[in-house]
N, C-alpha and C positions, 0 to 999 in steps of 0.2 A: 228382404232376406227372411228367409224361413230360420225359428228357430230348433227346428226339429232338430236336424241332424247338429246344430250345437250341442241338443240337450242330450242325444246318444250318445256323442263323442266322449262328451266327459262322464256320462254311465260307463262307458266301457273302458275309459281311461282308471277312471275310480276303482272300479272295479277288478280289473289287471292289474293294477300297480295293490293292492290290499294282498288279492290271493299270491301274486308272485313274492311280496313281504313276505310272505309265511312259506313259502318252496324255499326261497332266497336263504332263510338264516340257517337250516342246518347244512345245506349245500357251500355257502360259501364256510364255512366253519368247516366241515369236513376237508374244502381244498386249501384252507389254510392251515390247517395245522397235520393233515395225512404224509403220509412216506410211501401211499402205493404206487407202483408202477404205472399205475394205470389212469394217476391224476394226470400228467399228460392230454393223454388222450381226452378226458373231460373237459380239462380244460379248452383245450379246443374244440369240441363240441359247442361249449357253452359261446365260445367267441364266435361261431362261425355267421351267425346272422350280422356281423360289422364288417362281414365283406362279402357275403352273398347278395348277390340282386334281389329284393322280394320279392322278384315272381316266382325264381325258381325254388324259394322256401313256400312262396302261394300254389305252387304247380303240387309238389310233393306233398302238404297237406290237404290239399284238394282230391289229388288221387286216394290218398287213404281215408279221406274221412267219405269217400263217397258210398254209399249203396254196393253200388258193383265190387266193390273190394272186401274183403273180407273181416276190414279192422271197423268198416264203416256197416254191414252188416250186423256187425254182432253188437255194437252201438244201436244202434236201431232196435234191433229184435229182443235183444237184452238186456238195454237198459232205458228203452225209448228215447232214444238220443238219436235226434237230425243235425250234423251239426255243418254240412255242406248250407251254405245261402241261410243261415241263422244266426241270431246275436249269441248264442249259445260257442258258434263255431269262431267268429270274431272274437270272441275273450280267450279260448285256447290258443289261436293262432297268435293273437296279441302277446300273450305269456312266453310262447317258442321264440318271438322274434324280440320282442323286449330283453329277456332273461339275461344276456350280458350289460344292461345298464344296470340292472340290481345288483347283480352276481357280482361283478366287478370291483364297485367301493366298497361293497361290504367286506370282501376277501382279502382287497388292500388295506383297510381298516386295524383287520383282525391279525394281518402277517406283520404290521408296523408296532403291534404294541411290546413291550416287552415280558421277555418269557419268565422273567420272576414274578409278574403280575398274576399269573395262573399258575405257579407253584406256589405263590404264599397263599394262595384261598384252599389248592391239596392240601396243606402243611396245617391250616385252621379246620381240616374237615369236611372241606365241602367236595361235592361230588361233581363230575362233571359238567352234570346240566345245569346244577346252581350254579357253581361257575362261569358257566356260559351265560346264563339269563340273569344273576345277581352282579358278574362283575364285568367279564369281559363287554359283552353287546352296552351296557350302559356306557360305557369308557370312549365307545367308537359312535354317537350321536351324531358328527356331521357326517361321517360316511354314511349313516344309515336318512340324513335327511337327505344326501346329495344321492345314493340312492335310489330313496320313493320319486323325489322329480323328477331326475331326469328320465325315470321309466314313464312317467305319467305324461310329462313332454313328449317322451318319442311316441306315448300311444295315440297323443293324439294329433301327429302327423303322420301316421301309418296311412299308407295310400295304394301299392302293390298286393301287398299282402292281405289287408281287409278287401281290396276291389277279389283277388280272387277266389276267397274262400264264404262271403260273405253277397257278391255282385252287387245290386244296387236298385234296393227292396226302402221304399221309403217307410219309417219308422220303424225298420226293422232292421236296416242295415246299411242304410244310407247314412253316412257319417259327416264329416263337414269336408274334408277333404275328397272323398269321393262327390260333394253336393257341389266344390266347386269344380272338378272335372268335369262335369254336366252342365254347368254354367257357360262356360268357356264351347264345348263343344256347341254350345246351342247358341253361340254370341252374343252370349248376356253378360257382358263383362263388369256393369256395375253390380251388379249381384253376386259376381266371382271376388270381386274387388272388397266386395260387403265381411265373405266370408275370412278371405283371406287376410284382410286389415284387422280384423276381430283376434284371428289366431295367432298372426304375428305381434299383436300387444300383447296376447294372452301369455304365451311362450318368454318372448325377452322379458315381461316381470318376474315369471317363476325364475327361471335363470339369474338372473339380474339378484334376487332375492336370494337366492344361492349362493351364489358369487361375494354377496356381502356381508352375508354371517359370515362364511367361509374365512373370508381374509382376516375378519374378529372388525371389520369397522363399523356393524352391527350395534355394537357394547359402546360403541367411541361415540356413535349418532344420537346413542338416549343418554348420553352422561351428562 
């Protein structure tokens, strides 16, 4: 087993679940606490990759980040950005298809806590944004650990979506899940077996470690 596409994997996992943190927190703060019309609509936006098939979200980003298109054009020419079959295009698409496992707990997090919690920090003075980053987001910890994981788990099972916006360019964009599609086609099942045994421990620990702060039997285990 090569460990290339290990060591990509979790570059772009890392790296996805970091920049999406930081989109994540005024976004879901916005849909949790807005009255517009129009959250609706976002919010289904932001759900929509938990039931679209990733190819057809790998299909639409493919076409616009291409050259021939206009959005993938002005990327190129304006800001030297290839991001069709580059790890550059794999961490934006990671982010679109990820963005409801952030979005998510953090929103619920923030809709659960009580609303006198953020009138008594108005009522002491503080302004919204201390608010937000002094009382509220400190308050909501496991949403924000459950969160970064389980973005970090899904990215690093993304297999639609990276094969089409990214194909399958070794150390550039060959991931482990794409390395074992390639395995398997080419009937080398011990080395499919290699990666996939790897990912599967990798995954049920994060979760698993999730799961047991979660429940608080975390605090019970070191006491």
């Amino acid at each position: 087993m090569e460990w290339g596409p290990i060591i990509l994997t979790f570059r772009l996992a890392s790296i996805t679940t970091v920049l999406l943190f930081l989109v994540a927190l005024p976004l879901s703060y916005w849909i949790a606490f807005s009255r517009s019309r129009w959250k609706p609509v976002l919010e289904t936006l932001i759900s929509m990759p938990l039931v679209l098939p990733p190819t057809v979200i790998g299909f639409y980003l493919l076409v616009a980040f291409s050259p021939e298109n206009a959005l993938g054009t002005f990327l190129h020419d304006y800001m030297g950005l290839q991001l069709v079959f580059s790890f550059e295009g794999l961490v934006i698409a990671s982010m679109i298809y990820s963005l409801p496992f952030m979005v998510q707990p953090l929103q619920a997090g923030l809709a659960n806590l009580p609303p006198n919690l953020k009138e008594a920090s108005y009522v002491m003075g503080k302004s919204r944004m201390a608010t937000a980053f002094y009382v509220l987001f400190p308050t909501i910890k496991t949403s924000i650990l459950t969160g970064l994981v389980l973005t970090f788990a899904h990215t690093i099972g993304e297999f639609g979506v990276v094969l089409m916006i990214g194909g399958n360019i070794p150390n550039e964009t060959r991931v482990a899940s794409i390395a074992i599609y390639d395995e398997v086609e080419s009937l080398n099942y011990a080395n499919a077996n290699a990666y996939s045994l790897f990912l599967f421990i990798l995954t049920f620990s994060i979760l698993l470690t999730v799961y047991v702060i979660n429940s608080g039997q975390f605090k019970r285990i070191w006491k």
